[in-house]
Backbone as XML, in Angstrom:
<?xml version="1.0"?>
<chain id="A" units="angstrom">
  <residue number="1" name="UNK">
    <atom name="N" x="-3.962" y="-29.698" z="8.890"/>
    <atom name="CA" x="-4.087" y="-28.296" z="9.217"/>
    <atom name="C" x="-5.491" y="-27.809" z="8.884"/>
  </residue>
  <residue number="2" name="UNK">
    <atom name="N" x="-6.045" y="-26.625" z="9.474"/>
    <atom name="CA" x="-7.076" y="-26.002" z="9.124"/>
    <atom name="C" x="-7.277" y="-25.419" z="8.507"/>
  </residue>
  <residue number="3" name="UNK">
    <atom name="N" x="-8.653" y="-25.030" z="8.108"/>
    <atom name="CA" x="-8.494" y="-23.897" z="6.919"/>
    <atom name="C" x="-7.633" y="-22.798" z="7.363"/>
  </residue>
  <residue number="4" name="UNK">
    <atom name="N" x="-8.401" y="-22.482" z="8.717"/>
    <atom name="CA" x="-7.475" y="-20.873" z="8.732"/>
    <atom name="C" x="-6.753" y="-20.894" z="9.196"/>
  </residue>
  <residue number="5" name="UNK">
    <atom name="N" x="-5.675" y="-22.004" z="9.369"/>
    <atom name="CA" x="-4.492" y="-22.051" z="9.615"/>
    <atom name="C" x="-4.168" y="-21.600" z="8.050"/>
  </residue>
  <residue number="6" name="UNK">
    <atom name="N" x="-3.982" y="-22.309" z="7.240"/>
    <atom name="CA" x="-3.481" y="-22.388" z="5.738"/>
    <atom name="C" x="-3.640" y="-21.049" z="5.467"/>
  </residue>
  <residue number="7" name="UNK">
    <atom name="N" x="-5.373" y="-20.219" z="5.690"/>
    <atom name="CA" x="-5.407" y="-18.823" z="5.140"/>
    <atom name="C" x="-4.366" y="-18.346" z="5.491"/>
  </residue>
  <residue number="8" name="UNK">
    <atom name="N" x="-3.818" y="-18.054" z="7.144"/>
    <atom name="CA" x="-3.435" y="-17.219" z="8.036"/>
    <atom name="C" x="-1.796" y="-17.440" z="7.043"/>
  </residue>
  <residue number="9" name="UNK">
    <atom name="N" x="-1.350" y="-18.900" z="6.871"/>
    <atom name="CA" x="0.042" y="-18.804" z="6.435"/>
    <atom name="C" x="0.269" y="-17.739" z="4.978"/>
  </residue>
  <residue number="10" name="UNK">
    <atom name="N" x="-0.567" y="-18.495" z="4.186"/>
    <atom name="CA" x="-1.327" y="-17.814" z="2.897"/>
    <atom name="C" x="-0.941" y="-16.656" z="3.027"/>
  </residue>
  <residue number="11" name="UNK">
    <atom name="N" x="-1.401" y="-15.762" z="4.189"/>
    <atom name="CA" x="-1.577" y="-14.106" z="4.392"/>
    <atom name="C" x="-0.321" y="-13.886" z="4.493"/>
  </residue>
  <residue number="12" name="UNK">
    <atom name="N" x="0.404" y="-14.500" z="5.138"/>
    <atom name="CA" x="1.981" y="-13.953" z="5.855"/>
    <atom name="C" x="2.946" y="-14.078" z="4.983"/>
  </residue>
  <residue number="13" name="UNK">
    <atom name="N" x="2.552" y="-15.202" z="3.997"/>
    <atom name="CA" x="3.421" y="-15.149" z="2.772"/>
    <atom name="C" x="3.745" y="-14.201" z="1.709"/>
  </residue>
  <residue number="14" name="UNK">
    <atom name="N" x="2.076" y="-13.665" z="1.392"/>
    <atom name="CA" x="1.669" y="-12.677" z="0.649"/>
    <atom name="C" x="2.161" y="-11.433" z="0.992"/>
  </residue>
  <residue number="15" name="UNK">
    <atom name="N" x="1.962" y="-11.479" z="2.655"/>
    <atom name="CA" x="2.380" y="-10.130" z="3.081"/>
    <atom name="C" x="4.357" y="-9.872" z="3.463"/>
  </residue>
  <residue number="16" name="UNK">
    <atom name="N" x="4.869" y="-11.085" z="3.444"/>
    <atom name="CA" x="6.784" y="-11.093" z="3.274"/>
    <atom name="C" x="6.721" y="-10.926" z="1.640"/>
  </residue>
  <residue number="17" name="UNK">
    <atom name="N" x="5.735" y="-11.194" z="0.766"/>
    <atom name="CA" x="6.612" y="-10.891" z="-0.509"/>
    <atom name="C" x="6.112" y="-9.684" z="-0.967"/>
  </residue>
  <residue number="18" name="UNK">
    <atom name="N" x="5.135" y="-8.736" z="-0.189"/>
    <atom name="CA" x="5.009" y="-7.223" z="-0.634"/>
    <atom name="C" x="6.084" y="-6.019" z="-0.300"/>
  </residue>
  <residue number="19" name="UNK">
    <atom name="N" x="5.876" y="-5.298" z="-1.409"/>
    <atom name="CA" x="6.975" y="-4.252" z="-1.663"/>
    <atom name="C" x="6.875" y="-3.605" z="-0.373"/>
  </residue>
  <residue number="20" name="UNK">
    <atom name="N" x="7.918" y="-2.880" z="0.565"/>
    <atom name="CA" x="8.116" y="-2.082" z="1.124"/>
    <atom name="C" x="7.019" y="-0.763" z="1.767"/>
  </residue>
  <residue number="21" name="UNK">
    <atom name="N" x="7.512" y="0.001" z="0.157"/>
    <atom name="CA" x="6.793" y="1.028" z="0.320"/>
    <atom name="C" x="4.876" y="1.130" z="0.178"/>
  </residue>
  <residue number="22" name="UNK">
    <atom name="N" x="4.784" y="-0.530" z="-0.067"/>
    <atom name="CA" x="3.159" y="-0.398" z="-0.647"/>
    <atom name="C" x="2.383" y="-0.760" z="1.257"/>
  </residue>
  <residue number="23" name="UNK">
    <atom name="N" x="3.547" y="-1.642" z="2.161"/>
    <atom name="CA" x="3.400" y="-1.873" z="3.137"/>
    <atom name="C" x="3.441" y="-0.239" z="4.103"/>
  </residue>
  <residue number="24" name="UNK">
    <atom name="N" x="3.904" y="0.123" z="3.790"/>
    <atom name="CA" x="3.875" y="1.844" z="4.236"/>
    <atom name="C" x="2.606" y="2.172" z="4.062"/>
  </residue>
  <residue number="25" name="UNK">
    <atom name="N" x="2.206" y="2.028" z="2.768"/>
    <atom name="CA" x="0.927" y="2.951" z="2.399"/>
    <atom name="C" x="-0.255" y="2.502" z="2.863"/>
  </residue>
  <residue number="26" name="UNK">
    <atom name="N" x="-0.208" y="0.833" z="3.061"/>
    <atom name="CA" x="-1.112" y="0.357" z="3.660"/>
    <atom name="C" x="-1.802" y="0.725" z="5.040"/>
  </residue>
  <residue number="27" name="UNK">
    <atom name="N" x="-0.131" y="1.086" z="6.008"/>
    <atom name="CA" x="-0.184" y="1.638" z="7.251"/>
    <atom name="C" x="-0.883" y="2.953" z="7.253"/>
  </residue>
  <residue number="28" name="UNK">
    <atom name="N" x="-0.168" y="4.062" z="6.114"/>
    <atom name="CA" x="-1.130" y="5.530" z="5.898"/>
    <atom name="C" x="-2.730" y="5.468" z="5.696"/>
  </residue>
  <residue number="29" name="UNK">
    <atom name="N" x="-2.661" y="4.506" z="5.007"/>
    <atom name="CA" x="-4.278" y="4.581" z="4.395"/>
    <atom name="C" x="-5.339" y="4.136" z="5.544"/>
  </residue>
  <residue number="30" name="UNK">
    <atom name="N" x="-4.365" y="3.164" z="6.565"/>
    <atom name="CA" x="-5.038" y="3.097" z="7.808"/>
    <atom name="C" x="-5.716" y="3.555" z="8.646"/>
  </residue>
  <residue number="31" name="UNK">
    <atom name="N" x="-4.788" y="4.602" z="9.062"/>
    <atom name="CA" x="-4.338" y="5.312" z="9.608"/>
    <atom name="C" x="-5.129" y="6.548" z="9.412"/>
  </residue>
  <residue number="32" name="UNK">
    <atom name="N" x="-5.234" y="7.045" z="7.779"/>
    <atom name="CA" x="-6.324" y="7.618" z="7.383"/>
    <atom name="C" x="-7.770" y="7.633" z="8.037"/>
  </residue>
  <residue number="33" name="UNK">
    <atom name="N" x="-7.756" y="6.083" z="7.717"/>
    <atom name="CA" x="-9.332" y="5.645" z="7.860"/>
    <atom name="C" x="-9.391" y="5.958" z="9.252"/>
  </residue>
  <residue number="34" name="UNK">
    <atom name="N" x="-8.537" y="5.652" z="10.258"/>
    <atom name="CA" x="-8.902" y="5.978" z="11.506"/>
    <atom name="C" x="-9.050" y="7.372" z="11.791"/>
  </residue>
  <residue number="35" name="UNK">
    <atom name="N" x="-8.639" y="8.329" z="10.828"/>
    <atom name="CA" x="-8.980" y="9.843" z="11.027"/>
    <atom name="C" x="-10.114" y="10.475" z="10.428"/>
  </residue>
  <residue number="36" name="UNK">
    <atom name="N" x="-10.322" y="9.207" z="9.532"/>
    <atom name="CA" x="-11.652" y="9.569" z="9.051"/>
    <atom name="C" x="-13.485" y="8.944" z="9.877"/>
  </residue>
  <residue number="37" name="UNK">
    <atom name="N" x="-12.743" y="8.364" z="10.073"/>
    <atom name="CA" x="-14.280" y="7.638" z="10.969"/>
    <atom name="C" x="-14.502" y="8.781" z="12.075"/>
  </residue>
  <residue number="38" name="UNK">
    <atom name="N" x="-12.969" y="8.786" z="13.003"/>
    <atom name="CA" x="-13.140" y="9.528" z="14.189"/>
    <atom name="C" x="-13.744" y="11.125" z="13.685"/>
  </residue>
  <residue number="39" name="UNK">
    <atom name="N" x="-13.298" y="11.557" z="12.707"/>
    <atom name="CA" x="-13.712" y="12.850" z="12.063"/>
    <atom name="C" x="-15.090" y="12.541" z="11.729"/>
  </residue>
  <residue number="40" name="UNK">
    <atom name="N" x="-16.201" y="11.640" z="11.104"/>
    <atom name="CA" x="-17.024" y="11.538" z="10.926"/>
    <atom name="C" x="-18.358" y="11.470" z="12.343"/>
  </residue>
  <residue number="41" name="UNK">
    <atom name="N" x="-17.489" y="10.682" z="12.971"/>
    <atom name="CA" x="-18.361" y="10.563" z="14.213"/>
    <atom name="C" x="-18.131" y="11.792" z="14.825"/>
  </residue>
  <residue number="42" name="UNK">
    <atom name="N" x="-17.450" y="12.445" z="15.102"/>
    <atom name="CA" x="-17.596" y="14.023" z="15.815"/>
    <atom name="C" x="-18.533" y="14.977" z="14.774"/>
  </residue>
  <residue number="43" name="UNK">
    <atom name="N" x="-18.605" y="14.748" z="13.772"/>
    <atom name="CA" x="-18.881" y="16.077" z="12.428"/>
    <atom name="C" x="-20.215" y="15.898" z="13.117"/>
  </residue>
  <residue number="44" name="UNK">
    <atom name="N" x="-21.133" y="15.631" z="13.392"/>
    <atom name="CA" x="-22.585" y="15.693" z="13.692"/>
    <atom name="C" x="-22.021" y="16.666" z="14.633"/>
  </residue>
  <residue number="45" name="UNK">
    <atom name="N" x="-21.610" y="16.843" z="15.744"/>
    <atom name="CA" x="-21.851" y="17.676" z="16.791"/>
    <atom name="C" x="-21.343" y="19.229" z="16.559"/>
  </residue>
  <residue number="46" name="UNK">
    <atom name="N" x="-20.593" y="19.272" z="15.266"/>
    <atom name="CA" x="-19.877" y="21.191" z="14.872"/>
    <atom name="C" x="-20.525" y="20.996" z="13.732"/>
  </residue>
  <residue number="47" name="UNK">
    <atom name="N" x="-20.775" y="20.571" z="12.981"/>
    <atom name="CA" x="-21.102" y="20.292" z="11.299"/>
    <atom name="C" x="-22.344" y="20.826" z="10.878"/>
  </residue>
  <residue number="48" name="UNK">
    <atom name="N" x="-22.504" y="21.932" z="10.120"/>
    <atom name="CA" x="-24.128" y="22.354" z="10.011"/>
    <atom name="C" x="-24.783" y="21.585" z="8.995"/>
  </residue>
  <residue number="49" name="UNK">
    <atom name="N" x="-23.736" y="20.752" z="8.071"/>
    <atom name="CA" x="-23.837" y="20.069" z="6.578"/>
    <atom name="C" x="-24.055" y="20.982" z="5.535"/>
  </residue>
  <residue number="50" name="UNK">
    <atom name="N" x="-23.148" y="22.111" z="5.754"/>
    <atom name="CA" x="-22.912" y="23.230" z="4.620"/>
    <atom name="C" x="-21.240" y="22.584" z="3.431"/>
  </residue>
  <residue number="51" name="UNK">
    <atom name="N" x="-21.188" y="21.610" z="4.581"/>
    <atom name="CA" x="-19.436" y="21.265" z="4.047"/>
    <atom name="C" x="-18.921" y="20.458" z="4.646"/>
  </residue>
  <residue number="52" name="UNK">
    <atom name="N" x="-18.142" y="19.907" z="4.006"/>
    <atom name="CA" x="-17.198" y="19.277" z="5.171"/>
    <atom name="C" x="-16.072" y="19.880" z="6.035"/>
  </residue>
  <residue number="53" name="UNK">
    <atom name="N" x="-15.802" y="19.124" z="6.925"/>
    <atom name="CA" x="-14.954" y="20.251" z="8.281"/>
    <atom name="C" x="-13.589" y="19.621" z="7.490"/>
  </residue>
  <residue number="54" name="UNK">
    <atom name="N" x="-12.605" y="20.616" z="8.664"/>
    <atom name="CA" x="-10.960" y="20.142" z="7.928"/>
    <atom name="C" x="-10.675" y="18.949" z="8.470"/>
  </residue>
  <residue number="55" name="UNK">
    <atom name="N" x="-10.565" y="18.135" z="9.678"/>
    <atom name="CA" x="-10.870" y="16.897" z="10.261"/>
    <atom name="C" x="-11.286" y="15.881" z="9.374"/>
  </residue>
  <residue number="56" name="UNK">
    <atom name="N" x="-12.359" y="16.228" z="8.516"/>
    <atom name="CA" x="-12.696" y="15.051" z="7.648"/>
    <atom name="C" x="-11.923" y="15.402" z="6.420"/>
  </residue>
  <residue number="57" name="UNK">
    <atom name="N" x="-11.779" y="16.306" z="5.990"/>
    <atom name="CA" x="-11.155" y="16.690" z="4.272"/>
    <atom name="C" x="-9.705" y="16.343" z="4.722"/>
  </residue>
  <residue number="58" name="UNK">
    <atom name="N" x="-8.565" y="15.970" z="6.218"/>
    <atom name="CA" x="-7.387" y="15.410" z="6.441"/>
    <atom name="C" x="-7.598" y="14.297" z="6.704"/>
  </residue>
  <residue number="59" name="UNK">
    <atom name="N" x="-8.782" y="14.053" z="6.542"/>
    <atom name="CA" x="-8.527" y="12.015" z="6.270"/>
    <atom name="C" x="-8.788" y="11.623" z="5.284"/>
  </residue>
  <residue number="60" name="UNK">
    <atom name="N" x="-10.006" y="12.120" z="4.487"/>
    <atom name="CA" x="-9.741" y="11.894" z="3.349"/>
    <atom name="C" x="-8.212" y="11.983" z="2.188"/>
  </residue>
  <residue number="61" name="UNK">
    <atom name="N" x="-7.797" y="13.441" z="3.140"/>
    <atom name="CA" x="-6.430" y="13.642" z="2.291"/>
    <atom name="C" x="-4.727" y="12.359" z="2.469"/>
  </residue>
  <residue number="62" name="UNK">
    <atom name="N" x="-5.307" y="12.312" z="3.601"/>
    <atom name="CA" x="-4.427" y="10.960" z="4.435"/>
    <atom name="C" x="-4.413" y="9.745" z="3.661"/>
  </residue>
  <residue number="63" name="UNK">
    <atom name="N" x="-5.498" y="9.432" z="3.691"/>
    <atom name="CA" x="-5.650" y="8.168" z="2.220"/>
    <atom name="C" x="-5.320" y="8.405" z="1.218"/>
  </residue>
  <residue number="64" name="UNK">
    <atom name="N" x="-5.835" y="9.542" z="0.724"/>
    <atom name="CA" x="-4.865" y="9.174" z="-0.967"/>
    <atom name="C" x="-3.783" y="9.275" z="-0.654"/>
  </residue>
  <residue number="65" name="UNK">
    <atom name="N" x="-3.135" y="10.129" z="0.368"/>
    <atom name="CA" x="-1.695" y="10.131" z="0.127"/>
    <atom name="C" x="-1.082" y="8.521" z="0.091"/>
  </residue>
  <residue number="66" name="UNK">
    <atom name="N" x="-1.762" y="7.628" z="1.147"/>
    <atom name="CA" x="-2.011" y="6.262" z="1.312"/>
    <atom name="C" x="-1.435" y="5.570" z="0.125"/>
  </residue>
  <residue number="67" name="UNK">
    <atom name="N" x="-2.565" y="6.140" z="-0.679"/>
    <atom name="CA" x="-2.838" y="5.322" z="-1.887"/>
    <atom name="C" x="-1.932" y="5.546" z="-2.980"/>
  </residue>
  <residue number="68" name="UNK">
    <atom name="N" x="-1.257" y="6.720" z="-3.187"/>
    <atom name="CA" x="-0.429" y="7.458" z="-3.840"/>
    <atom name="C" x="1.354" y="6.607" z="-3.603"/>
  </residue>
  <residue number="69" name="UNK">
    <atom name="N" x="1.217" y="6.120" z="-1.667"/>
    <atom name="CA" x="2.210" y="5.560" z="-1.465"/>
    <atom name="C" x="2.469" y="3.879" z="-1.805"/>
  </residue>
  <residue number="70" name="UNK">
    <atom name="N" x="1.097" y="3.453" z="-1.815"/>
    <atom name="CA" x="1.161" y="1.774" z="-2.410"/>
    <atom name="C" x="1.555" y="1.648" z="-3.754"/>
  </residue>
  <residue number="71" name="UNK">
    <atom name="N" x="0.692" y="2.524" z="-4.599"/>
    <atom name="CA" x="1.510" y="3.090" z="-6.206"/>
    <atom name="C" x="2.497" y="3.016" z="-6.350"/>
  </residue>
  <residue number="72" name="UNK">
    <atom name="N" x="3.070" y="4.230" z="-5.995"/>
    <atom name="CA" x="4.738" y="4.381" z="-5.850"/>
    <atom name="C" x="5.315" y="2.934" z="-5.787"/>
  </residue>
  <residue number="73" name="UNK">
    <atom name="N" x="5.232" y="2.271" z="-4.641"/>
    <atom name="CA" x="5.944" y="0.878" z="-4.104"/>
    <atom name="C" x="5.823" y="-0.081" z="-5.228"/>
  </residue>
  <residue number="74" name="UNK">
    <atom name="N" x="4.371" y="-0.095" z="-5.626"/>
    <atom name="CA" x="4.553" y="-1.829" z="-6.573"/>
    <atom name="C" x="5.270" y="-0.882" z="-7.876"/>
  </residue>
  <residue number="75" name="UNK">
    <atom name="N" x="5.036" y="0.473" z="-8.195"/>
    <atom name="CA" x="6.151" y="0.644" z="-9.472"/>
    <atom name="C" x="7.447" y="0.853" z="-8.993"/>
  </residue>
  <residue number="76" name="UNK">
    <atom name="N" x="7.923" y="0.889" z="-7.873"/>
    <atom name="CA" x="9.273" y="1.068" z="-7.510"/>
    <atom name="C" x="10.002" y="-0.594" z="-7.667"/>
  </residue>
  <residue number="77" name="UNK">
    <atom name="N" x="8.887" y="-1.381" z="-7.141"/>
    <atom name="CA" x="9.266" y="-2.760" z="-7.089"/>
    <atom name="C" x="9.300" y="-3.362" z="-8.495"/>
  </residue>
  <residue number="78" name="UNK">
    <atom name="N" x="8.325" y="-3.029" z="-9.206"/>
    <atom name="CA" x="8.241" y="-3.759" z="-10.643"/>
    <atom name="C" x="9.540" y="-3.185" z="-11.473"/>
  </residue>
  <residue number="79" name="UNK">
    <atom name="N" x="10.300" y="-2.197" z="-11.382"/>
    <atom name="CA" x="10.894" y="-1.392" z="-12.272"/>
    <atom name="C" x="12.527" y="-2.552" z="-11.842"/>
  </residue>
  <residue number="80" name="UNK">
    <atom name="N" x="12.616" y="-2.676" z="-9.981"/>
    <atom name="CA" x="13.438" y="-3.524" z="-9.721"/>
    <atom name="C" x="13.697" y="-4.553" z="-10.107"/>
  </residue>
  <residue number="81" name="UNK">
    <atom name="N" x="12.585" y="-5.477" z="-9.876"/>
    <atom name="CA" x="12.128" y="-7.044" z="-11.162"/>
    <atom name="C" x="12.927" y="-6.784" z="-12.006"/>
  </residue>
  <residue number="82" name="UNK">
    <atom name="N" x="12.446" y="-5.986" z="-12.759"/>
    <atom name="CA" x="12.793" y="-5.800" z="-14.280"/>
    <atom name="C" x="14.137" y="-5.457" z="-14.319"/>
  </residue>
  <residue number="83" name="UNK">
    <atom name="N" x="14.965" y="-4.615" z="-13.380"/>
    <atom name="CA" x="16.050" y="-4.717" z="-13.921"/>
    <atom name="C" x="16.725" y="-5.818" z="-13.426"/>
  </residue>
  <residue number="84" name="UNK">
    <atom name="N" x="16.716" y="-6.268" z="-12.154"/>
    <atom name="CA" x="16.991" y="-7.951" z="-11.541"/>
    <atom name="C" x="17.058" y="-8.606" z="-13.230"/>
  </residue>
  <residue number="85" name="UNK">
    <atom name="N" x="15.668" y="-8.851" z="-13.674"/>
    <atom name="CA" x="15.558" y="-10.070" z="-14.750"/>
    <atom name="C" x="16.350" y="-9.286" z="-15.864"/>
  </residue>
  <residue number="86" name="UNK">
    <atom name="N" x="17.018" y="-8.234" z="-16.338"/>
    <atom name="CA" x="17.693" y="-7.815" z="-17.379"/>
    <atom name="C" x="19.093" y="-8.180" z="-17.164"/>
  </residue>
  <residue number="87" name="UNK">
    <atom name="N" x="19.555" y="-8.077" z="-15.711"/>
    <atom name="CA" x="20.846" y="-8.165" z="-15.653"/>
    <atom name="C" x="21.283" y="-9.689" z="-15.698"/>
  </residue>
  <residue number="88" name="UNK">
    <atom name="N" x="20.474" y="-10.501" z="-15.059"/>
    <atom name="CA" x="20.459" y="-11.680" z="-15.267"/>
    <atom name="C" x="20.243" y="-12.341" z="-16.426"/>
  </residue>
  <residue number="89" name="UNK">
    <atom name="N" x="19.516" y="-11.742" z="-17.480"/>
    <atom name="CA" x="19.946" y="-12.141" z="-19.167"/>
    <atom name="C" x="20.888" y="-11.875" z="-19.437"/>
  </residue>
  <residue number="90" name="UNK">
    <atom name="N" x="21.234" y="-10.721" z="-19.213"/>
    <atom name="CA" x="22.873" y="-10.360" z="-19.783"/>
    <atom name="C" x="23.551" y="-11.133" z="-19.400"/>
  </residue>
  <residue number="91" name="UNK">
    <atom name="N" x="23.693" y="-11.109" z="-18.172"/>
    <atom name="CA" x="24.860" y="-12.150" z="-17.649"/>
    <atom name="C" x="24.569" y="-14.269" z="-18.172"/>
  </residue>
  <residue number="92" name="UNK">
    <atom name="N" x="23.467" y="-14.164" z="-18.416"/>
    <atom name="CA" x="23.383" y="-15.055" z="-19.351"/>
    <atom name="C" x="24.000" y="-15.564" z="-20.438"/>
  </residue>
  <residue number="93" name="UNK">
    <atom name="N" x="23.276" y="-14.205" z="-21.201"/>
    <atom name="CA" x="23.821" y="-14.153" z="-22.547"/>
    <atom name="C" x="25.303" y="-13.807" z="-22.873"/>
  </residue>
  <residue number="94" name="UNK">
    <atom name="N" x="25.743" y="-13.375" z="-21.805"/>
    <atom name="CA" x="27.429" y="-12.915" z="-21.758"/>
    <atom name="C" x="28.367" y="-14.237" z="-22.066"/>
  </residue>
  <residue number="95" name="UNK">
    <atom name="N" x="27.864" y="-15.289" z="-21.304"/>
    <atom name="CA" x="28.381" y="-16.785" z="-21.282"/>
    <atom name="C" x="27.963" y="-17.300" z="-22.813"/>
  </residue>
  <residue number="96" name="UNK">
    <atom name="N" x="27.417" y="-17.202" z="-23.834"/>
    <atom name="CA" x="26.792" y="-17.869" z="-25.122"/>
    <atom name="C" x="28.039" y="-18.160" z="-25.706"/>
  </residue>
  <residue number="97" name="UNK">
    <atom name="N" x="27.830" y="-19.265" z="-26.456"/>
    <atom name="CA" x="29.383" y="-19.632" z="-26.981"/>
    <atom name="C" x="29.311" y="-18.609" z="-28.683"/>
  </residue>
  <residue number="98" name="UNK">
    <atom name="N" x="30.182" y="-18.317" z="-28.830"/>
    <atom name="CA" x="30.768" y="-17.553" z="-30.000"/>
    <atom name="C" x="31.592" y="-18.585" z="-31.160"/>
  </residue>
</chain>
């Protein structure tokens, strides 16, 4: 196999074992960026450079929300882990001979 065969599997693996909601945020923060470029490339033509326009301050705002949503996900996911691996001690430790 090739390298970027191996990367490409590499990626798809990485990306089936990410949380949900961090895969969401990834999409927002995208998504963002695409409102932010397009907002940037227009701002020269209304923009006196007293400020920024609302176009750019809603993509910027788009991303953090982004970013706010990948957060959320890996602590929504880690908190799951954790109780996954608690219940599974218990039920471990439930079996210990007495």
């Amino acid at each position: 196999m090739t390298r970027a065969t191996l990367s490409i599997r590499r990626f798809a693996l990485e990306l089936s074992q990410t949380p949900l909601g961090s895969k969401l945020g990834f999409v927002v923060i995208v998504l963002g960026l695409v409102i932010d470029v397009i907002a940037h490339i227009t701002a020269g033509v209304e923009h006196d450079h007293s400020g920024a326009t609302s176009s750019e301050v809603s993509g910027h705002l788009v991303v953090f929300v982004g970013m706010v949503i990948v957060l959320v996900g890996v602590i929504f996911d880690g908190l799951r882990q954790r109780r996954v691996a608690a219940a599974a001690y218990q039920k471990e430790s439930s079996n210990a001979v007495r």
